[in-house]
C-alpha positions in Angstrom: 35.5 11.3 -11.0 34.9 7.1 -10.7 33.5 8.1 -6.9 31.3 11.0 -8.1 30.0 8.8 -10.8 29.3 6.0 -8.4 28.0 8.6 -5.6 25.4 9.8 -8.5 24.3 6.2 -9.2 23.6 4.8 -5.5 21.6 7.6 -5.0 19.4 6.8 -8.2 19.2 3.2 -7.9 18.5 3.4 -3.8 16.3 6.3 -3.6 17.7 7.2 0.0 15.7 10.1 1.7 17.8 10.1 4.8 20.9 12.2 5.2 22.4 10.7 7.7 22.1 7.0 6.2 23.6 8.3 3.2 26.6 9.8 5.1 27.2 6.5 6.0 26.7 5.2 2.7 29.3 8.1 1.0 31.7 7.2 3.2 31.8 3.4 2.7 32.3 4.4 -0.9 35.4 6.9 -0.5 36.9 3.8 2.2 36.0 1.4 -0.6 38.1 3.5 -3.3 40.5 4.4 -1.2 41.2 0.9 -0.3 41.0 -0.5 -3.9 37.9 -2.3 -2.9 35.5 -3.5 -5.5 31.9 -2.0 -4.8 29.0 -3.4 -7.0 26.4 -1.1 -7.4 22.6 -1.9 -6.6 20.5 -2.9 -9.8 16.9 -1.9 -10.4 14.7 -3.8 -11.7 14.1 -3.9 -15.6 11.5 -4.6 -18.1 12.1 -6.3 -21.4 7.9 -7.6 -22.3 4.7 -8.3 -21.4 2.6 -10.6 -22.4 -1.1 -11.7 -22.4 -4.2 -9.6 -22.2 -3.8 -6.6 -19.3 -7.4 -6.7 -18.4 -8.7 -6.9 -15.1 -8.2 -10.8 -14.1 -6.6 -12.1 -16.7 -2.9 -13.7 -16.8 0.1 -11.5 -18.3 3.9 -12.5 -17.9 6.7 -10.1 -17.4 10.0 -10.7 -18.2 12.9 -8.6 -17.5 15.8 -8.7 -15.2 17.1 -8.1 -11.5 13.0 -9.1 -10.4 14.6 -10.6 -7.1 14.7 -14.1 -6.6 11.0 -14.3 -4.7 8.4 -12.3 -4.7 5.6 -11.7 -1.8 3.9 -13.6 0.1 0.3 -12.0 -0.1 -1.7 -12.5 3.2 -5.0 -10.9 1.6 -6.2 -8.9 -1.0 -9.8 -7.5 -1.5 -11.5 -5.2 -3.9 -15.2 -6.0 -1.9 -17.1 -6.4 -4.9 -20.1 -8.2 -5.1 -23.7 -7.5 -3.0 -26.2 -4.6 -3.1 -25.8 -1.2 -2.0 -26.0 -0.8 1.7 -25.9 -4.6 2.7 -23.5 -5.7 5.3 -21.0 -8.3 3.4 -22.5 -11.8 4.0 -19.1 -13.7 5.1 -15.2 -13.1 5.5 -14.2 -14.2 2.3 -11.7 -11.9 0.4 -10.1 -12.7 -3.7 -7.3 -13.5 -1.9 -7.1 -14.8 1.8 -9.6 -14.2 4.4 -10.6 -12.2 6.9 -10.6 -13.0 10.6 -13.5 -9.8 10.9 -15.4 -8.3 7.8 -17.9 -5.9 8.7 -18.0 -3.1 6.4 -21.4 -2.5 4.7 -21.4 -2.3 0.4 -21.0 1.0 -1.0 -21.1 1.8 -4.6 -19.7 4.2 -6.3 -18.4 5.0 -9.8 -15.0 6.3 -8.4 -14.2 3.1 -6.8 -12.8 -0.4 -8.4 -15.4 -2.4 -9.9 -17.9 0.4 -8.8 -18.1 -1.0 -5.1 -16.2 -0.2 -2.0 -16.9 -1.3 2.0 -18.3 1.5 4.3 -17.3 1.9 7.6 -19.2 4.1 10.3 -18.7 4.6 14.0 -21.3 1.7 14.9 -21.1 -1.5 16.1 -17.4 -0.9 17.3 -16.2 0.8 14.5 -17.3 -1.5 12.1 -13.4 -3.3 11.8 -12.1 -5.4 9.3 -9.8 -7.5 11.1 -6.3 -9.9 10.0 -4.9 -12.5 12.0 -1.4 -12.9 10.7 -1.1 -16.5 12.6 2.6 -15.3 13.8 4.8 -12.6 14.4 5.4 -10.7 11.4 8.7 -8.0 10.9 8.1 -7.0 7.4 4.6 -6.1 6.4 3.0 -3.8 3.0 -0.4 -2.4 2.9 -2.0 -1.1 -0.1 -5.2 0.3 0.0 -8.4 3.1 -0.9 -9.3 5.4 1.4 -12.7 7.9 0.6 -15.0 10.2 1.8 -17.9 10.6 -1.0 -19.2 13.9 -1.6 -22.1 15.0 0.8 -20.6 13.8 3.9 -18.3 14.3 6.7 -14.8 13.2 7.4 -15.5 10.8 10.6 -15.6 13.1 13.7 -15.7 16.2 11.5 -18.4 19.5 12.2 -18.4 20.2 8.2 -17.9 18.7 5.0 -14.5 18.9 2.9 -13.0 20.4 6.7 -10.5 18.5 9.5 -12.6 20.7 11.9 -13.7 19.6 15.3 -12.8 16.4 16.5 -12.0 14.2 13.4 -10.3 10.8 14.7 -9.2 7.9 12.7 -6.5 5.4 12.4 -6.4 3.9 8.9 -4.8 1.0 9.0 -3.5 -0.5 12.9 -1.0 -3.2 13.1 -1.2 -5.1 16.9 1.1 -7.6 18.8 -1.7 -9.4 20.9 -5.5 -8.0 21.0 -4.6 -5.9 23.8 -1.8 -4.1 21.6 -3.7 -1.0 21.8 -3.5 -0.6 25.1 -0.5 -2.5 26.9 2.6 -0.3 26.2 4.7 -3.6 26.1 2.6 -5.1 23.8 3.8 -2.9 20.4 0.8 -1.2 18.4 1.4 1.2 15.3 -1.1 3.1 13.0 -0.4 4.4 9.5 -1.9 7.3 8.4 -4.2 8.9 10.9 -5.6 12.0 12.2 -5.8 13.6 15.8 -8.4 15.5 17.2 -6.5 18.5 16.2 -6.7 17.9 12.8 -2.9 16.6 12.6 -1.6 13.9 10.0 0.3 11.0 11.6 2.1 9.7 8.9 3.2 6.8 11.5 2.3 6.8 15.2 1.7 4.6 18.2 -0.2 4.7 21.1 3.2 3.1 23.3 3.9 6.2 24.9 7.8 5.3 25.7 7.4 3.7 22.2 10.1 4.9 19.2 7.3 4.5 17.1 6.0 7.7 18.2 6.3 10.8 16.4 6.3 10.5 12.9 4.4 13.3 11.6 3.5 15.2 8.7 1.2 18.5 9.5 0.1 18.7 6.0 -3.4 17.0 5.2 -3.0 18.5 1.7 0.2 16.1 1.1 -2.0 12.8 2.3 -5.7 13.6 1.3 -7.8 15.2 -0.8 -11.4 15.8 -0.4 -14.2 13.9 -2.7 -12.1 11.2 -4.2 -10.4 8.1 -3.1 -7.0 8.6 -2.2 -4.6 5.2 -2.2 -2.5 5.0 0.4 0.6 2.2 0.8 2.8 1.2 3.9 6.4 -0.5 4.4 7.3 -1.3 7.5 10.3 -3.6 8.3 11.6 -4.3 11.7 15.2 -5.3 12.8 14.6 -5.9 16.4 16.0 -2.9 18.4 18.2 -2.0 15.4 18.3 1.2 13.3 20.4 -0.3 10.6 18.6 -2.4 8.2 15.3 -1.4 9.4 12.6 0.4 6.8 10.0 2.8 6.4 8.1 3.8 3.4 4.9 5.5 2.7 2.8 6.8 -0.2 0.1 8.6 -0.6 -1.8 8.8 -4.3 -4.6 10.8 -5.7 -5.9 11.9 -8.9 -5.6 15.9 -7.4 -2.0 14.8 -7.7 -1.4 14.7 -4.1 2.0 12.6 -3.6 3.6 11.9 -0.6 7.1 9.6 0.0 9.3 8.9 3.2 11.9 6.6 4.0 13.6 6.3 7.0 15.6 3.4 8.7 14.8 3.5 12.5 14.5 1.2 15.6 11.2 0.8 15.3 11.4 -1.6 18.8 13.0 -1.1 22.0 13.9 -3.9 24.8 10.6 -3.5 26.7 8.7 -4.9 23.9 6.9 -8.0 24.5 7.7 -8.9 20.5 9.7 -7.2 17.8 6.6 -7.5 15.2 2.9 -7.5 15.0 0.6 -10.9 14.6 -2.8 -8.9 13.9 -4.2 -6.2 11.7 -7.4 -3.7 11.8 -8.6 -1.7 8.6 -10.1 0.6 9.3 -8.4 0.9 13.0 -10.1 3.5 14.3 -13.5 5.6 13.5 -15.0 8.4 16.0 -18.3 6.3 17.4 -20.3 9.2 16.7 -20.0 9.3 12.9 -23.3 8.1 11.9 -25.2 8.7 9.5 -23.8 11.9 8.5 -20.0 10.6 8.1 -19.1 8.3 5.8 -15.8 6.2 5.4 -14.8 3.7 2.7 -12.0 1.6 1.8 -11.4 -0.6 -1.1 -8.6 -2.4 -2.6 -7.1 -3.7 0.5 -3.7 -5.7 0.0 -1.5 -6.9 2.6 1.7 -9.1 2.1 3.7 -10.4 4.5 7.7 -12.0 5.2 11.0 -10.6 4.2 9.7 -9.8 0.2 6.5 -8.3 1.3 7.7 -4.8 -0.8 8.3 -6.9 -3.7 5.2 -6.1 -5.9 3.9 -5.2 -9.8 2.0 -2.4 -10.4 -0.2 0.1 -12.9 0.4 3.7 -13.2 -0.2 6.8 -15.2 3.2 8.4 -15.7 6.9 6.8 -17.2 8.1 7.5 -13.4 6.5 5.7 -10.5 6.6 8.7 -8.1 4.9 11.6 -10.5 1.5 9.0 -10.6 -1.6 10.4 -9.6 -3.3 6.8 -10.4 -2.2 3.4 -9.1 -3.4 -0.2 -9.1 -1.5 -3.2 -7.5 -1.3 -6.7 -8.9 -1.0 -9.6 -7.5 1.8 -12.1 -8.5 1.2 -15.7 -8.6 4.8 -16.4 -9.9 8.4 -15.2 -9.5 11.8 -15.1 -10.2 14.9 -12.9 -11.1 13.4 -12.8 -14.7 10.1 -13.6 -15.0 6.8 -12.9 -13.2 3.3 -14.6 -13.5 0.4 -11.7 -12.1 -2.9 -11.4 -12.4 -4.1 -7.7 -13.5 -6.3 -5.7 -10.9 -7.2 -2.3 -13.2 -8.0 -1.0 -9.4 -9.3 2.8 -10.4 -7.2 3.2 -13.5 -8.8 4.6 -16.3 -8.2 2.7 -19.2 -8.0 6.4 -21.6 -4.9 7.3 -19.8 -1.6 6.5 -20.8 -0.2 3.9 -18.8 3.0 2.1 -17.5 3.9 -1.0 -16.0 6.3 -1.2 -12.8 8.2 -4.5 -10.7 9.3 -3.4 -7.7 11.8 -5.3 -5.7 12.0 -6.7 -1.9 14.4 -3.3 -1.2 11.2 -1.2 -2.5 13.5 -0.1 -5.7 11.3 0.6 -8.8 11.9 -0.1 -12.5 11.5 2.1 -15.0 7.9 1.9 -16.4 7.3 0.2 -19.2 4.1 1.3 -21.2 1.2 -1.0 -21.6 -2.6 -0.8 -22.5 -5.4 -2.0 -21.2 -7.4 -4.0 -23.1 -11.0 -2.7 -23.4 -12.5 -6.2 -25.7 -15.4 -8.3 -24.5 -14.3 -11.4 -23.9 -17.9 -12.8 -23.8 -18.5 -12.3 -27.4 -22.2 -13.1 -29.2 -22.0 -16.9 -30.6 -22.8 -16.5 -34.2 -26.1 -16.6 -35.6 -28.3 -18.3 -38.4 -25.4 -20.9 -38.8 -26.4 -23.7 -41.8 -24.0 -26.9 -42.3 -23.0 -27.4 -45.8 -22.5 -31.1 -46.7 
């Protein structure tokens, strides 16, 4: 009974997806009782308050328990507002960080953050954003928007609202050296994309001897949906040429209700790789050259974090459990410890009438429970007070 119990809770408190890792897991368990062993079980992270106004770049603190120790290290985050419709974004600032390559073009929208997202065509190179990490990095997340408005084409597409054709794009491409696309030594991975037949890559590469090769999903309808932004988020963590303690995770949101989750723990590297890591980024990676005027592809709310806690994170949703959201909006912590995180609130898309939950998630991508908040909705520019008269 104790090991059924205990078999019940690791699989709650891990969330492990992949049989054979939790064979491994079950049978370290029945050795560990069998043996008399001790075995502690994982905790998830947990909620007690939250304080301060959760509006959209203001301050709130979170206290709770088993936070982790440290929390990420974020590299960049933008939400590309500011500029008029259609201009090309003056500089490479971001909110957070900077860009090494910013050359998306202002799109507004009322379906994106703030009302403004940056739109990427085929021109000009594929009109990259592009991240210099500075150094090899093993353990990367990537949160961002992903949207083809109404009217137009998926890039590479014949028709609207279709994968027909020759639709091509890699969303987000992670490099080892500006040749990393090319050089099969030289590691390269892209996370999601789409072939020219029309096929999801959940994950893929173009090393061809590569282990990065091959993870695929054949199902559009679990990782997109047509006219509305779709938020897409990426794990990876390396361990060299090592299966064990390697990571995978990815997530794909919309408000159709579209949800898709994988974790794996593979060798994402083999011995012929120049570097077990990746010290550059592109967003968008790829775009068919031809898809201009009549394709159209925007991204928004790009947030990359870096280093062994880069999972770690706080986020908004619209449902008690993190996984049934159709809506999500990351944060981005300024503060952290085992009990108590400083953030600053990014409302992202969330739509302040819905009911709505905050979540920590640790460096070992393991959710709380959410804990229900609201957004507050008050002006906090409010009218000075008029026809004033000083009494003496």
């Amino acid at each position: 009974m104790y090991l059924k119990s205990l078999i019940i809770i690791m699989k709650e408190k891990l969330k492990i997806y992949d049989g054979k890792y939790m064979s491994n897991i079950l049978k370290i368990l029945a050795i560990s009782v069998i043996l008399n062993i001790p075995v502690t079980a994982l905790s998830s992270p947990s909620i007690s308050s939250v304080e301060g106004t959760v509006k959209d770049g203001s301050r709130i603190f979170i206290t709770g328990n088993d936070f982790g120790a440290n929390g990420p290290n974020i590299f960049l985050f933008d939400d590309f507002s500011g500029g008029e419709n259609g201009e090309v974004f003056p500089d490479k600032s971001a909110i957070i960080g900077t860009w090494d390559l910013k050359r998306g073009k202002v799109w507004t929208d009322n379906l994106l953050s703030k009302n403004q997202g940056s739109r990427h065509t085929g021109l000009d190179g594929g009109m990259q954003n592009r991240i210099l990490f500075g150094s090899v990095q093993e353990e990367i997340f990537i949160s961002s928007i992903a949207y083809v408005p109404d009217g137009y084409r998926f890039p590479g597409a014949a028709t609207e609202n279709a994968l027909d054709s020759n639709p091509n794009i890699k969303h987000a491409w992670l490099f080892y050296t500006a040749d990393g696309y090319s050089v099969d030594n030289d590691p390269d991975m892209w996370m999601p994309g789409v072939d020219t037949g029309g096929n999801w890559q959940t994950l893929m590469s173009n090393d061809t001897r590569s282990p990065r090769q091959g993870w695929r999903s054949g199902s559009a309808e679990q990782q997109w949906a047509w006219n509305e932004p779709v938020r897409w988020s990426f794990w990876f963590k390396g361990n060299g040429t090592t299966a064990s303690g390697s990571r995978e995770y990815h997530g794909a949101v919309s408000s159709s209700g579209h949800t898709f989750y994988e974790n794996h723990n593979v060798a994402w590297f083999d011995t012929s790789d120049h570097a077990y890591g990746f010290d550059r980024m592109t967003i968008p990676g790829y775009l068919s050259r031809d898809s201009y005027p009549t394709y159209n592809y925007v991204i928004d709310d790009v947030y990359v974090a870096v280093g062994p806690n880069a999972a770690a994170r706080v986020e908004i949703g619209n449902n008690a459990k993190y996984t049934n959201c159709t809506k999500l909006a990351i944060m981005t912590p300024t503060s952290w410890s085992d009990n108590k995180i400083e953030a600053v609130v990014r409302e992202g898309m969330i739509d302040t009438n819905d009911t709505l939950y905050l979540y920590v998630i640790d460096n070992n991508n393991v959710c709380s429970d959410g804990y229900p908040i609201s957004i507050s909705t008050q002006d906090d520019d409010l009218d000075p007070p008029q026809n004033l008269k000083v009494i003496d």
